[in-house]
C-alpha positions as a printed NumPy array, in Angstrom:
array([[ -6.899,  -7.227, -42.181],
       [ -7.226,  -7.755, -38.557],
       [-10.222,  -5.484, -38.532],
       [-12.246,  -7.4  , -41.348],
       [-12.047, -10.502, -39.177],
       [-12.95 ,  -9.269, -36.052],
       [-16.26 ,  -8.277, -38.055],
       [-16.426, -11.122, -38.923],
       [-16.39 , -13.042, -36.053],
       [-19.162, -10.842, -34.399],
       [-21.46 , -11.019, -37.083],
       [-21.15 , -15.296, -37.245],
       [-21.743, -14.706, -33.336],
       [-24.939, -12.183, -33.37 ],
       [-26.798, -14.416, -35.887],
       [-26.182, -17.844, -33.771],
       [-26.701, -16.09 , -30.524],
       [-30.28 , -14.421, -32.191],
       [-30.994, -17.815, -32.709],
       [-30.449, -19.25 , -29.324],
       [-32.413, -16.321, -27.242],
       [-29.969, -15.872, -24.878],
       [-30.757, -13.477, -22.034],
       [-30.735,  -9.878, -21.881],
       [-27.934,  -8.078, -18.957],
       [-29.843,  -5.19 , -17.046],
       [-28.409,  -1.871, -18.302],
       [-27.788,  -0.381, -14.868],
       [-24.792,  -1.851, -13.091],
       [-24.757,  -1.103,  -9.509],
       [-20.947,  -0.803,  -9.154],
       [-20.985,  -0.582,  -5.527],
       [-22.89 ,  -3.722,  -4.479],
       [-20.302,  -5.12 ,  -7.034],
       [-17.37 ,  -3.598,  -5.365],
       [-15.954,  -2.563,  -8.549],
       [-14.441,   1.154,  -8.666],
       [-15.871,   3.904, -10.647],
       [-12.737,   3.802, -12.991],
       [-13.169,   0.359, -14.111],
       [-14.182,   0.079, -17.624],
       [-17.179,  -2.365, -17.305],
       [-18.086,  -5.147, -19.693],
       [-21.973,  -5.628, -19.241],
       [-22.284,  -7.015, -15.801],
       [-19.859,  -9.484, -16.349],
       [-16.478,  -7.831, -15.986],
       [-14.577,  -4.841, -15.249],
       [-11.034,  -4.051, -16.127],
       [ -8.961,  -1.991, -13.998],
       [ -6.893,   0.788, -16.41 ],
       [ -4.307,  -0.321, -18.16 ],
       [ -0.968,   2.006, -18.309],
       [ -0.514,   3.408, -21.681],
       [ -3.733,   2.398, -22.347],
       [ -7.072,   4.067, -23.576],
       [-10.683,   2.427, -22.936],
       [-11.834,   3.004, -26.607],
       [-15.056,   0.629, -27.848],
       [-17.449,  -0.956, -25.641],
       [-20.148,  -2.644, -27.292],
       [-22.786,  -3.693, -25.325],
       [-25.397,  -3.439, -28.617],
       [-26.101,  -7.058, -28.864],
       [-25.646,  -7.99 , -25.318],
       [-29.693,  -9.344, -25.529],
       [-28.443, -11.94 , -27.627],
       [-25.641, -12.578, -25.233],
       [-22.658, -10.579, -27.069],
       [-20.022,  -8.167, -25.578],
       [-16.894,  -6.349, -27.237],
       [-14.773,  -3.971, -25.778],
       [-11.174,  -2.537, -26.654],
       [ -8.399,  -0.343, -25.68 ],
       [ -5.573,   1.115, -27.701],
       [ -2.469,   2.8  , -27.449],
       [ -0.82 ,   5.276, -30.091],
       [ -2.759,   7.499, -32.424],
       [ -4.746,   6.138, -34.61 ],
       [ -3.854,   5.915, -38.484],
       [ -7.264,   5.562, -40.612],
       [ -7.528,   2.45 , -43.047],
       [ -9.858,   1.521, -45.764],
       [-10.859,  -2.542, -44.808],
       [-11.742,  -4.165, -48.213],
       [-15.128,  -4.084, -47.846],
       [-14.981,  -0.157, -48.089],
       [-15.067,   0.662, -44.231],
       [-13.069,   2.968, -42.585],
       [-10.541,   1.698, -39.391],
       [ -8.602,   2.946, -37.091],
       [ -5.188,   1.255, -36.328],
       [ -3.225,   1.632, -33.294],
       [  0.281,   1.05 , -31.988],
       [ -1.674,  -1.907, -30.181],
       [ -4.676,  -2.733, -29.102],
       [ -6.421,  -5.462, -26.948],
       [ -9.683,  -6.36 , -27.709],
       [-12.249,  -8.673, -25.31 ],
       [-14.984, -10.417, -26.872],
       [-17.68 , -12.58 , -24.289],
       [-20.189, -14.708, -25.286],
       [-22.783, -16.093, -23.141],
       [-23.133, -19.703, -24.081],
       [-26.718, -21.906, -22.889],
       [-23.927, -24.262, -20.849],
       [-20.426, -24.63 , -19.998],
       [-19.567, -27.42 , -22.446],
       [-21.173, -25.632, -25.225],
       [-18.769, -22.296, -23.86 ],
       [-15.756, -24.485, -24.47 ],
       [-16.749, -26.101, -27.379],
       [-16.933, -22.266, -28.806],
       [-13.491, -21.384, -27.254],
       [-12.284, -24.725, -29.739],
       [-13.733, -22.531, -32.936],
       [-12.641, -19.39 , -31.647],
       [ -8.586, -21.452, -31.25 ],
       [ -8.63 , -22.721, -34.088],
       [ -9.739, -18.666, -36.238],
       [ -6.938, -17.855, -34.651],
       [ -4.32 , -20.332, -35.354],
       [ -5.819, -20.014, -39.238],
       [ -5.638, -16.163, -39.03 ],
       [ -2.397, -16.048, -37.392],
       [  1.035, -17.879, -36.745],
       [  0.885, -18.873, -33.727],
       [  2.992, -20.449, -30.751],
       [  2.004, -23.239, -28.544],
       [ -0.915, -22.72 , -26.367],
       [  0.314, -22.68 , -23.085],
       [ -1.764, -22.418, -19.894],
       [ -2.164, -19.242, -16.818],
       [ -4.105, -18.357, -13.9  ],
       [ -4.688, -14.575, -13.558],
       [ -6.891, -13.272, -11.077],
       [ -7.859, -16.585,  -9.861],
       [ -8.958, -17.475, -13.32 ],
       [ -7.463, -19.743, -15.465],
       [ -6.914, -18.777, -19.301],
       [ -5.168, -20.784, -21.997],
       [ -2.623, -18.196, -23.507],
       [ -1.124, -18.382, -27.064],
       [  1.626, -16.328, -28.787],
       [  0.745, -14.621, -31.943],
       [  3.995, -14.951, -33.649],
       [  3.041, -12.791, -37.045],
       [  0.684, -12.204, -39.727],
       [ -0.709, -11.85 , -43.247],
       [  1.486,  -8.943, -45.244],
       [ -1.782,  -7.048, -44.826],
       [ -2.772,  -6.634, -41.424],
       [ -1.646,  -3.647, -40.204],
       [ -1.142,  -5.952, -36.616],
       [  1.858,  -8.305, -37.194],
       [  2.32 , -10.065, -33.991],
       [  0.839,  -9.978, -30.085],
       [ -0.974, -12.54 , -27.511],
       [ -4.137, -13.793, -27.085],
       [ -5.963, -15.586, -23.817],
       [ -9.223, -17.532, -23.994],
       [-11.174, -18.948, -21.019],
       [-14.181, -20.626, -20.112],
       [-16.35 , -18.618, -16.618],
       [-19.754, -20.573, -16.238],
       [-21.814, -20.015, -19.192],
       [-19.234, -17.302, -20.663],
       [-16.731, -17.793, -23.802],
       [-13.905, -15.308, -23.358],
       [-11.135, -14.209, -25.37 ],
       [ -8.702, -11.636, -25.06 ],
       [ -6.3  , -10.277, -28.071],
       [ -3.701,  -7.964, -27.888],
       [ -2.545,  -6.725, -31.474],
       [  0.903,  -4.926, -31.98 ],
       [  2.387,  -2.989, -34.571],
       [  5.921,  -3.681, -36.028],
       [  7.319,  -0.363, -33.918],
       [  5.387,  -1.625, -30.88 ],
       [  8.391,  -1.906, -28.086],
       [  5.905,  -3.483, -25.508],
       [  6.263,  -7.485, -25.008],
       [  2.623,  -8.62 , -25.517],
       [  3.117, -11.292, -23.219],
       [  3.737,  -9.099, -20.342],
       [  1.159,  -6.873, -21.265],
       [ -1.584,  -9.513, -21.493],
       [ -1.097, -10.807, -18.182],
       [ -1.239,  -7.372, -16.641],
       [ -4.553,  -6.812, -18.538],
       [ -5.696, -10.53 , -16.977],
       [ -4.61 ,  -9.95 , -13.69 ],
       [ -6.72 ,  -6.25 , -13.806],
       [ -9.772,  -8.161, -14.292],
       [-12.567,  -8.006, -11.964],
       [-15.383, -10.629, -12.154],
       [-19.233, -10.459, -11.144],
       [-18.934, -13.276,  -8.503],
       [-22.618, -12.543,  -7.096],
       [-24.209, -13.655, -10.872],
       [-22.434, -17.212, -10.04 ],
       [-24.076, -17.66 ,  -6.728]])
């Protein structure tokens, strides 16, 4: 299931990023020296996303963001509760997007992370060629997710992954079969709603 490999992926993260001491983000964002309005869901410091239409800011996970971690989603529908295999209990969506950062100790070692996170994907996933787009004046490489396992409640959607400074980004939106949105579409509005923290790059 989609939601056993999202754990996954954040637990292989917390345990190398423990190990590298990244830095800690201040809990207090000032918003206005950031120019970023008070309906913005904010990602650490790092980000904000304008709302998205349809769209409900659920998780955002700044727990490990000492060891340079953030996870945020938002979702669409009501939720249907699952059982993962490991005994959990999820909640599935119509859709969903989910944004993961990592803070990396350089840029090359941020892209060499956005090559493992590509290639989860493509193993997870069918997947489409990787094509590239600039949204909001950054640029993301963007790849189809075509379908899936019989057993993830997700069975098709888009993904994005960049490389800002230091930061490993990806961006996943996960659709149901009776989803009528087109994922593509929907991804690049998400992209182009993003809001960066230009002052940290100074």
């Amino acid at each position: 299931m989609k939601v056993k490999f999202k754990c996954v992926l954040m637990i292989s993260l917390a345990l190398c990023l423990l190990l590298t001491g990244c830095r800690a983000k201040d809990a207090e964002i000032d918003r206005a020296a950031l120019g970023w309005e008070e309906d913005w869901t904010a990602v650490g410091d790092i980000l904000a996303v304008e709302p998205v239409e349809d769209f409900t800011a659920n998780e955002n996970l700044d727990a490990m963001s000492a060891s340079g971690l953030w996870y945020a989603t938002w979702v669409t529908g009501e939720a249907e509760v699952r059982e993962t295999e490991q005994g959990q209990r999820a909640e599935i969506y119509d859709a969903q997007f989910y944004l993961l950062i990592e803070e990396c100790k350089s840029e090359a070692k941020a892209r060499a992370e956005l090559t493992v996170w590509e290639d989860l994907e493509r193993k997870t996933y069918d997947c489409g060629d990787t094509e590239p787009g600039q949204y909001a004046g950054q640029a993301f490489s963007v790849i189809p997710i075509l379908s899936a396992e019989e057993d993830n409640p997700y069975s098709h959607g888009a993904a994005a992954l960049a490389v800002r400074g230091n930061y490993a980004m990806s961006v996943e939106l996960m659709c149901r079969d009776a989803f009528e949105g087109d994922p593509r579409e929907l991804l690049a509005g998400f992209l182009s709603g993003i809001h960066y923290n230009d002052k940290e790059e100074q």
